[in-house]
Backbone as numpy.savetxt, mean C-alpha at the origin, in Angstrom:
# Nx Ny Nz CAx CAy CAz Cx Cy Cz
-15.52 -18.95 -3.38 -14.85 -17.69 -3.01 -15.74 -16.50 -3.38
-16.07 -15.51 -2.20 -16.77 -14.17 -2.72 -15.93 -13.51 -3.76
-16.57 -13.00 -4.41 -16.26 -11.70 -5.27 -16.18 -10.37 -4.88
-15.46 -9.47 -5.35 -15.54 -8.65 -4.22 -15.48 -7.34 -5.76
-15.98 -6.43 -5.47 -15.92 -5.19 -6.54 -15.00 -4.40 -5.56
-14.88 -3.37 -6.61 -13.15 -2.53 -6.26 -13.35 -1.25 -6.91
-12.01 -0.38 -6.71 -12.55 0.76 -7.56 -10.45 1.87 -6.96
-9.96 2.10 -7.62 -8.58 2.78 -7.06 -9.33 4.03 -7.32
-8.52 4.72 -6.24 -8.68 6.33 -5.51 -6.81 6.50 -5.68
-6.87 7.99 -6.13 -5.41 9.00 -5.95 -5.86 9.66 -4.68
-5.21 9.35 -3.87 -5.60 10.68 -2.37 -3.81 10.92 -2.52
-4.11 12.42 -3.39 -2.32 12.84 -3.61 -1.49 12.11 -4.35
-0.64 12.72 -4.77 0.88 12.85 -5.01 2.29 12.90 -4.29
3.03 12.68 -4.34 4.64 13.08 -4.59 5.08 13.42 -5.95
6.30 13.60 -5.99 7.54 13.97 -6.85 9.03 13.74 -6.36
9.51 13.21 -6.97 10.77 12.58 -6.98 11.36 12.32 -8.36
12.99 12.26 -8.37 13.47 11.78 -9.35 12.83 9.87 -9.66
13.02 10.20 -11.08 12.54 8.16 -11.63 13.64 7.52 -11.04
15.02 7.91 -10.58 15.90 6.50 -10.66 15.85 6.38 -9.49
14.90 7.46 -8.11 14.84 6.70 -7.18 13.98 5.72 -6.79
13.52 5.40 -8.20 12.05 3.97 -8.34 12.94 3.05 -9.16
14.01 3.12 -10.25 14.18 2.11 -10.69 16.43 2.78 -11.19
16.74 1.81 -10.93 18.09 1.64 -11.35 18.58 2.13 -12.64
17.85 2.51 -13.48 18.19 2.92 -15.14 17.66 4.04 -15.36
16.89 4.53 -14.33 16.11 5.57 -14.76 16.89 6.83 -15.30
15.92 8.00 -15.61 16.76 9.49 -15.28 16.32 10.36 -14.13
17.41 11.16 -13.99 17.33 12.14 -12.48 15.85 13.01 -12.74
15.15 13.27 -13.59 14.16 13.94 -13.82 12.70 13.37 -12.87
12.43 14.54 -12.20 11.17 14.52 -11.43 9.93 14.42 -12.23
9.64 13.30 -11.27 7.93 12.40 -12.05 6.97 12.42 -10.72
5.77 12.13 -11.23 4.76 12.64 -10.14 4.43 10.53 -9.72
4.32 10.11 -8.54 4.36 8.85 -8.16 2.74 8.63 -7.46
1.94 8.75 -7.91 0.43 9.00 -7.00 0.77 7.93 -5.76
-0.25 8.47 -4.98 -0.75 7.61 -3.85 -2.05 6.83 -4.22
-1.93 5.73 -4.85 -3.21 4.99 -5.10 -3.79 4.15 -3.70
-5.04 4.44 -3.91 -5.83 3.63 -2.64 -7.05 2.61 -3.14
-6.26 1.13 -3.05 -7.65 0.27 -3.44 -8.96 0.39 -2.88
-10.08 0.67 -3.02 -11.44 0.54 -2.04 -11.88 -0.39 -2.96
-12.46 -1.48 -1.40 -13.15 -2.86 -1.99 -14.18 -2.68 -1.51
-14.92 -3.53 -2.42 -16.53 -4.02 -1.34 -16.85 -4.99 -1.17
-16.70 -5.66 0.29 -17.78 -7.15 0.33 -19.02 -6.85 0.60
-19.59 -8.44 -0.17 -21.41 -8.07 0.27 -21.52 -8.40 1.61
-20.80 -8.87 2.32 -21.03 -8.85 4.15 -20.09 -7.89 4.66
-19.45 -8.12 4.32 -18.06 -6.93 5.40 -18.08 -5.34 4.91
-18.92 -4.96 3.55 -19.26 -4.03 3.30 -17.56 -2.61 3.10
-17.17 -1.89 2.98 -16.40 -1.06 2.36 -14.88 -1.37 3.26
-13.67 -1.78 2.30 -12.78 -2.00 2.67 -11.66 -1.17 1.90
-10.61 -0.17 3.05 -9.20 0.42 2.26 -8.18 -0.77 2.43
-7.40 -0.74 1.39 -6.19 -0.82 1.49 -5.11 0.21 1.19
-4.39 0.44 2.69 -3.90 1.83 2.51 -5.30 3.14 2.76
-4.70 4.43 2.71 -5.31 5.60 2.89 -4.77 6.99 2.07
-3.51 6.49 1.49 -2.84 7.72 0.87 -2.36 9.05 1.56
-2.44 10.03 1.17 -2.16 11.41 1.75 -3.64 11.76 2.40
-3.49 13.25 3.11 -4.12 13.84 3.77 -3.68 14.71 4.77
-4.85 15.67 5.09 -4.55 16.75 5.47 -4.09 16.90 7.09
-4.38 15.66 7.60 -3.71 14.58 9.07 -1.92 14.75 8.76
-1.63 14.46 7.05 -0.44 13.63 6.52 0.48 14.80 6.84
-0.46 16.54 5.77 0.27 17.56 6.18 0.45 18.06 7.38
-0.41 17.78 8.18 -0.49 18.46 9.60 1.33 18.09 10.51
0.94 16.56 10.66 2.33 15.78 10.76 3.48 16.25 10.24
3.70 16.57 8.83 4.74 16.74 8.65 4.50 18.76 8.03
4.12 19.26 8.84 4.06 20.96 9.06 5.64 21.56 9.96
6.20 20.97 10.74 7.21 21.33 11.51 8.70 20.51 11.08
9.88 21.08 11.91 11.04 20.05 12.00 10.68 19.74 12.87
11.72 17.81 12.97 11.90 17.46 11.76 11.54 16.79 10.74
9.98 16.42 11.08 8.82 15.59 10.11 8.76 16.57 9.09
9.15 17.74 8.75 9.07 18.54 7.36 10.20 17.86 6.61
11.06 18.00 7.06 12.11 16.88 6.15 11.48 15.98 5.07
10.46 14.63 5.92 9.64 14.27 4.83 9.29 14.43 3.35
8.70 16.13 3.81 8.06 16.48 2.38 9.13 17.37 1.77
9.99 17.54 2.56 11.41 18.00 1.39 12.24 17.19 0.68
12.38 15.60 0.91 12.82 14.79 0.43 11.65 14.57 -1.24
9.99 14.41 -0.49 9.50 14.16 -1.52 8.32 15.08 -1.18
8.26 16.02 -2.10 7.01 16.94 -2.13 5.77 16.38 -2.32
4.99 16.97 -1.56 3.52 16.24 -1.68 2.55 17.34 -2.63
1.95 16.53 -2.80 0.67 17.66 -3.64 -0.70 16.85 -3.39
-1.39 17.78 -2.57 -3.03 17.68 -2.29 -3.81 18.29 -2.22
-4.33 18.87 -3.34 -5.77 20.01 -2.92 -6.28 18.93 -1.98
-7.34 19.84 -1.34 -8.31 19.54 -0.43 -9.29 18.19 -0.71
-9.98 18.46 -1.67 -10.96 18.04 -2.41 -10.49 16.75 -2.78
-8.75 16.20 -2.76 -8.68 15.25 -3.20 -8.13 13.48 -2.39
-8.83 14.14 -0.82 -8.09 13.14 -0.10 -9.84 12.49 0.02
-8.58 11.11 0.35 -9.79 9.69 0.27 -10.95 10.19 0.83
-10.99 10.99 1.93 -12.46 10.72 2.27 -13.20 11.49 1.92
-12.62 12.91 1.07 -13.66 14.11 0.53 -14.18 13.00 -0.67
-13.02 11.79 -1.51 -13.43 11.81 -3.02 -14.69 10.46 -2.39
-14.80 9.86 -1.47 -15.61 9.06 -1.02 -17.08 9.16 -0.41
-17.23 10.43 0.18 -18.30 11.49 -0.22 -18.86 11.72 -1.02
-17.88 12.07 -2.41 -18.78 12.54 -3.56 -19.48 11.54 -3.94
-18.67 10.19 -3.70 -19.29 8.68 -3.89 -20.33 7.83 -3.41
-20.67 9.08 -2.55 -22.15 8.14 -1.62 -21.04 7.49 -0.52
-20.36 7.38 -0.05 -19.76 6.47 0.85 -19.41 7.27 1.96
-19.88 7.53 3.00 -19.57 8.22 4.46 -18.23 7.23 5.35
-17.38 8.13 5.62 -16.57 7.48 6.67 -16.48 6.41 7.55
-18.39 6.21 8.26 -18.46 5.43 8.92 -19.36 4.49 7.79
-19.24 4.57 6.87 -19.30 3.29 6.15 -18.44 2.85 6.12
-16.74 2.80 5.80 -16.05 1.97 5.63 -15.74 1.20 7.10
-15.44 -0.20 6.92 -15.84 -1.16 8.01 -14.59 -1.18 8.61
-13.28 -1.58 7.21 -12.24 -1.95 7.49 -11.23 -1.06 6.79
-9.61 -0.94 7.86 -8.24 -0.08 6.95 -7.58 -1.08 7.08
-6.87 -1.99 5.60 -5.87 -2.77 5.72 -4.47 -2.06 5.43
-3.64 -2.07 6.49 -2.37 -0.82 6.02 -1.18 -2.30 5.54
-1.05 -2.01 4.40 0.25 -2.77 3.50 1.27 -2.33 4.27
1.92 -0.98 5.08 3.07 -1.02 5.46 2.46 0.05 6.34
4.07 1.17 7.05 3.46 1.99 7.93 3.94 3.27 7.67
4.50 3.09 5.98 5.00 4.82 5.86 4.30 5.36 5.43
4.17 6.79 5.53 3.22 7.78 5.66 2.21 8.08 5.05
2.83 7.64 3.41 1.78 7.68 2.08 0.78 6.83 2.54
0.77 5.88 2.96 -0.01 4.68 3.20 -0.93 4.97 4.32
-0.74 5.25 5.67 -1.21 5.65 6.45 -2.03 7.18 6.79
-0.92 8.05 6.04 -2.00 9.28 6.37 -2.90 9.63 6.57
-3.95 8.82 5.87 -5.50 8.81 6.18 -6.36 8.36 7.01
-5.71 7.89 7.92 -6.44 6.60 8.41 -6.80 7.76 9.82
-6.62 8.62 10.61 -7.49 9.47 10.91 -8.63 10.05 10.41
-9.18 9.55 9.20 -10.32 10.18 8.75 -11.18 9.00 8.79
-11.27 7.61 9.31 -11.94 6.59 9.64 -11.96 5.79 11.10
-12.32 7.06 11.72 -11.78 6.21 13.43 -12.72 5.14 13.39
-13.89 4.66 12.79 -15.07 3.95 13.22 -14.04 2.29 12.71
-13.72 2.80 11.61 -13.33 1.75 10.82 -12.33 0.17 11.80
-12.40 -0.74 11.52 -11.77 -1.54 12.24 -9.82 -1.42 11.20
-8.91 -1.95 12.13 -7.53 -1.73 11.42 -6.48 -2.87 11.51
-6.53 -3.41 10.59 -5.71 -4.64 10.55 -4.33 -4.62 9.62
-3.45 -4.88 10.33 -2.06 -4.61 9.74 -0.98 -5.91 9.92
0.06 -6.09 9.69 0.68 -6.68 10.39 1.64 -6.25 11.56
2.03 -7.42 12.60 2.29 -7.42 13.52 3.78 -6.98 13.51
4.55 -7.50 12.61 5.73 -6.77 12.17 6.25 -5.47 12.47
5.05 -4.62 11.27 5.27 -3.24 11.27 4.51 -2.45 12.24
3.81 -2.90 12.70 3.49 -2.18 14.05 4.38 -2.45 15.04
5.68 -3.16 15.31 6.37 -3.64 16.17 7.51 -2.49 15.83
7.66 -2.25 14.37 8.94 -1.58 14.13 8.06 -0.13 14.09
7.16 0.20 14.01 6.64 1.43 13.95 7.22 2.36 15.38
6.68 1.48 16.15 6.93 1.65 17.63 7.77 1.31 18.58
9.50 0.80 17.58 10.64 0.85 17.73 12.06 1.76 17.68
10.89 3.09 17.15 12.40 4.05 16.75 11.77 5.00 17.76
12.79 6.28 17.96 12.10 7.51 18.83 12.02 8.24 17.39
11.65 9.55 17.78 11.50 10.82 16.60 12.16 10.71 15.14
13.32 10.35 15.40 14.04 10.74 14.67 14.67 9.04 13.35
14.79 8.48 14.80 14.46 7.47 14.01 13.95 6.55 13.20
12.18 6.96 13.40 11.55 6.92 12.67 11.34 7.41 11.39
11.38 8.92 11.19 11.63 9.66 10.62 12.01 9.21 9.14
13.52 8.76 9.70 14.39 7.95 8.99 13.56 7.06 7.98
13.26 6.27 8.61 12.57 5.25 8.08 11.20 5.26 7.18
11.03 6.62 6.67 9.51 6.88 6.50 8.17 6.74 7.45
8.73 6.59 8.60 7.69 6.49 9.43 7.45 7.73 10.40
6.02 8.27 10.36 5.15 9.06 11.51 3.97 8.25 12.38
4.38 7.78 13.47 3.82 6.99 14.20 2.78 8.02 14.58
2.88 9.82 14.90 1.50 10.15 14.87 -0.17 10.54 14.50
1.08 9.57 12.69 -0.88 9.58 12.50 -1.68 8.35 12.69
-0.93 7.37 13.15 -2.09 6.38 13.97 -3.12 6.69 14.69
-2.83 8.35 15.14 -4.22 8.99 16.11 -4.27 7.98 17.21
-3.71 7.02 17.99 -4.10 6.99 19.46 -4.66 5.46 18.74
-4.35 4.85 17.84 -4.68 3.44 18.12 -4.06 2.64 18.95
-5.21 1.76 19.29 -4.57 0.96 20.25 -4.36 -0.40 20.08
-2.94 -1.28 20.42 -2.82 -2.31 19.97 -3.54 -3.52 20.44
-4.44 -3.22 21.24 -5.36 -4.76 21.84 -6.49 -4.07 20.72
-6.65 -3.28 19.94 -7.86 -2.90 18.80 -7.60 -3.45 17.31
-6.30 -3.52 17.23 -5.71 -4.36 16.26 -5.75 -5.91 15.31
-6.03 -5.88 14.35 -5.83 -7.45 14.27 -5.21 -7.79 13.26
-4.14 -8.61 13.56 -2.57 -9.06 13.59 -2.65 -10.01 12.30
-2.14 -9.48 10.99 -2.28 -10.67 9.25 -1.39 -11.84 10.02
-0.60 -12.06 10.64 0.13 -12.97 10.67 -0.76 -13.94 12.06
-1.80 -13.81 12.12 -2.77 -14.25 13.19 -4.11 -15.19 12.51
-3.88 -14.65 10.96 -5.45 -14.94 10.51 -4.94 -16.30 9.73
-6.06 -17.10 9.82 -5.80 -18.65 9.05 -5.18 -18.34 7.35
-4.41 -19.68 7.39 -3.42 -19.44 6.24 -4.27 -20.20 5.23
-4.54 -19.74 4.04 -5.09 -20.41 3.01 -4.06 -20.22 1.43
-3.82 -21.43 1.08 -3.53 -21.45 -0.55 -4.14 -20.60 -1.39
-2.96 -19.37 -2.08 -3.38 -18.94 -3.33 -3.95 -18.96 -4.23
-4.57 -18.38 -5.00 -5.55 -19.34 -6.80 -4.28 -19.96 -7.27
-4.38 -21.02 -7.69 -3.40 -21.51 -8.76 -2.27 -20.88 -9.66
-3.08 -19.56 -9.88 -1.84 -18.67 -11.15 -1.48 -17.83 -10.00
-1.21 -17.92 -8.89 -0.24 -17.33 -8.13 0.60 -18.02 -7.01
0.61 -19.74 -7.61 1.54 -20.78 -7.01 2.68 -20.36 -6.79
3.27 -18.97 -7.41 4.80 -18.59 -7.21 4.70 -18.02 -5.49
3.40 -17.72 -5.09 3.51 -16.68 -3.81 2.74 -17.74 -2.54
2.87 -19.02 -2.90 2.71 -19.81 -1.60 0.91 -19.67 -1.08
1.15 -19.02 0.10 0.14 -19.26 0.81 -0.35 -17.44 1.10
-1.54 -17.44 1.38 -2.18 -16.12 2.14 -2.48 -16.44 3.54
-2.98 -14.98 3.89 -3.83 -15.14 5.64 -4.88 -14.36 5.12
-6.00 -15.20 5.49 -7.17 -14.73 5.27 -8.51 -14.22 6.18
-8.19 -13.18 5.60 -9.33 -11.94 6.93 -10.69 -12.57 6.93
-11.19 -12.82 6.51 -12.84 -13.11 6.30 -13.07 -14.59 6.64
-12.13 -15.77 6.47 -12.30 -16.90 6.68 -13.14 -17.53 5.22
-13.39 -16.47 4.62 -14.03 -17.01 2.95 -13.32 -17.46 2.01
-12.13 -16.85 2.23 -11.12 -16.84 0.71 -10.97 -15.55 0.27
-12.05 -14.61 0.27 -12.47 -13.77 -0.77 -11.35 -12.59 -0.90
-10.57 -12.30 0.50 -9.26 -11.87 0.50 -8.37 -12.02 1.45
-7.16 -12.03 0.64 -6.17 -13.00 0.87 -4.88 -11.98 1.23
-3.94 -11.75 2.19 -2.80 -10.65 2.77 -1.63 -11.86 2.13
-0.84 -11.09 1.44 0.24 -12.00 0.73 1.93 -11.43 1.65
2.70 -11.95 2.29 3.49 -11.46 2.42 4.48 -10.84 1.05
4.94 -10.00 0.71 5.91 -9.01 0.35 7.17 -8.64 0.65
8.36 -9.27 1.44 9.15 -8.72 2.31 10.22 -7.71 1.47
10.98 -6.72 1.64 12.08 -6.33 1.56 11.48 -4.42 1.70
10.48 -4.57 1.49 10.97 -2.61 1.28 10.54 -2.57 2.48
9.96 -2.38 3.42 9.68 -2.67 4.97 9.35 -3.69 5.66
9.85 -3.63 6.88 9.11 -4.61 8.07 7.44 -4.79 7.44
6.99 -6.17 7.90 6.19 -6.27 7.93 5.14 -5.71 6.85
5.72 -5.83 5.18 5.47 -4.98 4.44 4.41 -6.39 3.55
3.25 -6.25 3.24 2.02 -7.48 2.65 1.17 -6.57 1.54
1.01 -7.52 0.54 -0.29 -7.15 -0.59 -1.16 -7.73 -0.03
-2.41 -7.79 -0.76 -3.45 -8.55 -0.76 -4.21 -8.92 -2.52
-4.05 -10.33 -2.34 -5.35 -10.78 -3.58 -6.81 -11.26 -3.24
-7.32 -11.04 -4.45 -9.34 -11.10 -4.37 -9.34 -11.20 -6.09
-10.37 -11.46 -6.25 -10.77 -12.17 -7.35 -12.72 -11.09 -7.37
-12.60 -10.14 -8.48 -13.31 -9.00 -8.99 -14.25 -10.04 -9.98
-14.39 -11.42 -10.06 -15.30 -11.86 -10.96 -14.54 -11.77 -12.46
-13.56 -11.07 -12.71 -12.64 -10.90 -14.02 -11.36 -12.02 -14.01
-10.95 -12.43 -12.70 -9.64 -13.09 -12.30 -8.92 -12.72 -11.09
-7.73 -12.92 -11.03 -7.26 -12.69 -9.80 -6.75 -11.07 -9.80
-6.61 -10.20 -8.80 -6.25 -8.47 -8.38 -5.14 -9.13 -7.20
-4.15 -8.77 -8.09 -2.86 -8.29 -6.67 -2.23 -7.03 -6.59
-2.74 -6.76 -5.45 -2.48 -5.27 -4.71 -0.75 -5.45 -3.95
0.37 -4.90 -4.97 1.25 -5.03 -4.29 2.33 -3.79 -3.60
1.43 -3.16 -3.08 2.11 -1.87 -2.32 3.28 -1.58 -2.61
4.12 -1.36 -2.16 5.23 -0.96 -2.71 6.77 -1.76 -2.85
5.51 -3.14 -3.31 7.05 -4.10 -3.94 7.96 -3.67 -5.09
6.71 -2.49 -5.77 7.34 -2.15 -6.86 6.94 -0.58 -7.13
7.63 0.13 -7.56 6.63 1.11 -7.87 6.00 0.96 -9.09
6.19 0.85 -9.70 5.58 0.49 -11.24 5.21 -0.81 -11.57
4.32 -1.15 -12.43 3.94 -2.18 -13.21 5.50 -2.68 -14.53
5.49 -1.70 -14.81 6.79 -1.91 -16.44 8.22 -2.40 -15.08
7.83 -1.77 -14.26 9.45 -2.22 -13.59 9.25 -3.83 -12.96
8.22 -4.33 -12.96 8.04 -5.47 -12.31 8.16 -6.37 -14.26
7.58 -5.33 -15.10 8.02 -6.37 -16.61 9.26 -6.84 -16.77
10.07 -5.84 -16.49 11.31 -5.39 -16.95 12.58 -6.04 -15.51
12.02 -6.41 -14.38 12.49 -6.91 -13.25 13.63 -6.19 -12.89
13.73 -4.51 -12.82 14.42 -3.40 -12.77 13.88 -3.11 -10.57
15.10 -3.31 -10.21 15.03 -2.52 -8.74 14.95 -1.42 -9.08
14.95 -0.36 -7.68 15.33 0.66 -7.65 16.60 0.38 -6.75
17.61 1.59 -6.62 18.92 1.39 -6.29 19.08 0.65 -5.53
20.27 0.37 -4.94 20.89 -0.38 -3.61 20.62 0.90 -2.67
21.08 2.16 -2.75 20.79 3.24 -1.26 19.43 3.29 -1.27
18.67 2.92 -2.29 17.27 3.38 -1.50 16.11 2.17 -1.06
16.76 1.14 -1.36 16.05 -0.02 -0.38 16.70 -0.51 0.27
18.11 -0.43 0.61 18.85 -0.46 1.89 18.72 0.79 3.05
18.29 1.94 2.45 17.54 2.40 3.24 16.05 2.43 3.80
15.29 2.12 3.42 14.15 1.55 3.88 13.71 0.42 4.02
14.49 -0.84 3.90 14.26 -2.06 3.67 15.61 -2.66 3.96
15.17 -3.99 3.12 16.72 -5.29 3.00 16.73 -4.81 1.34
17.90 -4.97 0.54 17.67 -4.78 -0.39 17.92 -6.35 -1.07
18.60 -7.29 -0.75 18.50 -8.40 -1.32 16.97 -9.44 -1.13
16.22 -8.84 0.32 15.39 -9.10 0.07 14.00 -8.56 -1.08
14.32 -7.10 -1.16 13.32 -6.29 -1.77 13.53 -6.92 -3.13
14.95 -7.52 -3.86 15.05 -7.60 -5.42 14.69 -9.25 -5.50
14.44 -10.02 -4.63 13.97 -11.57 -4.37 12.29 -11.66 -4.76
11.92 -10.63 -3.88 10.24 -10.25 -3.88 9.83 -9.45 -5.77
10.73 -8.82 -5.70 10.25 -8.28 -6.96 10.54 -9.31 -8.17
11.89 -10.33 -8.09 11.68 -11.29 -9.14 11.04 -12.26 -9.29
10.01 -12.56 -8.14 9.07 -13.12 -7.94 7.68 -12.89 -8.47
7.70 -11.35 -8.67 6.60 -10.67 -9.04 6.81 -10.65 -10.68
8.25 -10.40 -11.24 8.28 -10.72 -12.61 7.84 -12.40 -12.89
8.57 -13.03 -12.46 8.40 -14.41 -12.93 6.74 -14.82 -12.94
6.11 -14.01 -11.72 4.47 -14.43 -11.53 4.00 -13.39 -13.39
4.18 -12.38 -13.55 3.81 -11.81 -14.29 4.17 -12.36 -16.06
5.25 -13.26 -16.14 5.61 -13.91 -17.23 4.62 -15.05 -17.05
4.34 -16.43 -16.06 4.14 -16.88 -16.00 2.55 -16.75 -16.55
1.72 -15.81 -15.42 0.42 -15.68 -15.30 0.35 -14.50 -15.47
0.01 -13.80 -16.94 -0.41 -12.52 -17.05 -1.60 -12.06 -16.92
-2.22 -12.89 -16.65 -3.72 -12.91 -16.51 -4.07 -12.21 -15.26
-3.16 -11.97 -14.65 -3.04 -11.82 -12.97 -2.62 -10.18 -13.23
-3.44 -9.42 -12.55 -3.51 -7.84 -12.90 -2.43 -7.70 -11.34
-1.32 -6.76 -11.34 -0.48 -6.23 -10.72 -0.82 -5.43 -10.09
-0.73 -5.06 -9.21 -1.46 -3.84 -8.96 0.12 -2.93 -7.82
0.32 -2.18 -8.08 1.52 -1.57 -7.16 1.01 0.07 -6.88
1.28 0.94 -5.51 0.24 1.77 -5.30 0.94 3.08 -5.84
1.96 2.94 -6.23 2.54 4.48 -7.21 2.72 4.64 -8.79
2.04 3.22 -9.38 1.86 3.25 -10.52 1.30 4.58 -11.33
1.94 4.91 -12.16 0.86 6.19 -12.64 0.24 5.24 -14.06
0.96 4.62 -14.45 -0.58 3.10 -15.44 -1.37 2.97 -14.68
-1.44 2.59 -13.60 -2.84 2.48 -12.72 -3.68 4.06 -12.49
-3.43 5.20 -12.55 -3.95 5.84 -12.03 -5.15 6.26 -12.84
-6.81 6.78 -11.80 -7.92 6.51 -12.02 -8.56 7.28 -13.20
-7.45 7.98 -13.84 -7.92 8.99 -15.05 -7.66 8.44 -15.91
-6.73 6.92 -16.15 -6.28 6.34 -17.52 -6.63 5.22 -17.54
-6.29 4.49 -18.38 -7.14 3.33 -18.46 -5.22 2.45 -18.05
-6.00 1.92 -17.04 -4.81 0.61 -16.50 -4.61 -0.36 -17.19
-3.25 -0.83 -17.12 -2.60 -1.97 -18.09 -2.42 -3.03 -17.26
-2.24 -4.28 -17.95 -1.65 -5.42 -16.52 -0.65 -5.35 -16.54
């Protein structure tokens, strides 16, 4: 199996109350980053998962009723801090990155992905099905802005539920099987189901052990310790919620089991790139 080096990016913020991340929380507004994994293979060369916020993200939601959006959850982005300015400073040009793997299709996640047209975009087939199932408003609803796809096109696409299925490492026997992009092993799209259609992590192995990138099965790391949902209205609104609390006790039991196995969830603020991350 390749090894693959890594590195998390904040492209933005929100704010929201905590108990709309976890069931016990308090009503008090906390800042939820937009974390963005960037990988590197030594053949496939610079890979996102996810894209975070951006100035595509504000553009979109500048009017009614995509302003709604950012009145539900305020965004915060200087300039300077979306994926592809902080990837610049990094030596890494736009049309370096090869590949965008989008974990789901709401906005945090996608916003960026106008700032890599070169890039190839692989998602699942799911959520591109439900992306392009609601009109305006319905989407909306759903956390979804189908116009920052920018004009992709679905014969440009390539479909996780398409790519050969390979067995997990061992300390993640709780999560079955992957689909694997590269045909190496080296990374692996895990299904996730309940907070959206067509909603997938991905694991890879950094030469340290196994990295699971699990978008927004959880928002937090301590809530996946602690095997704490967030409410019934707010993953019955964006999701199944009996499925979303199935997936997440799955993610506790993997995390009791095999702690060795680093969590990775993309609104963690333990993960975020100014502190030092916990498993």
């Amino acid at each position: 199996m390749a090894i693959l080096e890594w590195r998390l990016y904040e492209a933005g913020f929100c704010t929201h109350p905590e108990r709309a991340t976890r069931r016990d929380a308090g009503l008090q507004a906390c800042e939820f980053p937009a974390l963005v994994p960037v990988l590197r293979h030594a053949e496939h060369s610079w890979i996102l998962f996810d894209t975070g916020y951006s100035e595509h993200f504000l553009k979109a939601t500048s009017a009614l009723p995509e302003r709604l959006y950012r009145v539900v959850t305020p965004v915060h982005l200087p300039p300077q801090d979306t994926l592809a300015s902080q990837l610049r400073r990094d030596g890494v040009a736009p049309e370096d990155v090869a590949w965008v793997l989008l974990s789901h299709m709401h906005g945090d996640h996608v916003g960026g992905l106008a700032d890599f047209p070169q890039a190839r975009l692989a998602c699942a087939r799911a959520a591109w099905d439900d992306l392009h199932a609601h009109g305006r408003i319905g989407a909306l609803r759903r956390g979804l802005l189908p116009s920052l796809l920018h004009g992709r096109q679905e014969a440009t696409v390539r479909w996780f539920e398409a790519l050969p299925r390979r067995r997990l490492p061992a300390a993640l026997h709780l999560f079955d099987d992957g689909y694997d992009l590269f045909g190496d092993g080296s990374l692996l799209l895990v299904p996730l189901p309940g907070h959206a259609p067509g909603h997938y992590g991905a694991v890879f192995d950094d030469g340290k052990g196994p990295v699971f990138l699990v978008a927004d099965a959880s928002w937090s790391s301590q809530a996946i310790r602690d095997n704490v949902p967030p409410p019934a209205a707010v993953t019955g609104w964006l999701g199944d919620t009996a499925t979303y609390r199935e997936t997440l006790a799955r993610l506790h039991a993997l995390h009791r089991a095999s702690p060795e196995v680093r969590i990775v969830p993309s609104h963690c603020r333990d993960w975020r790139p100014s502190r030092e991350p916990r498993a």
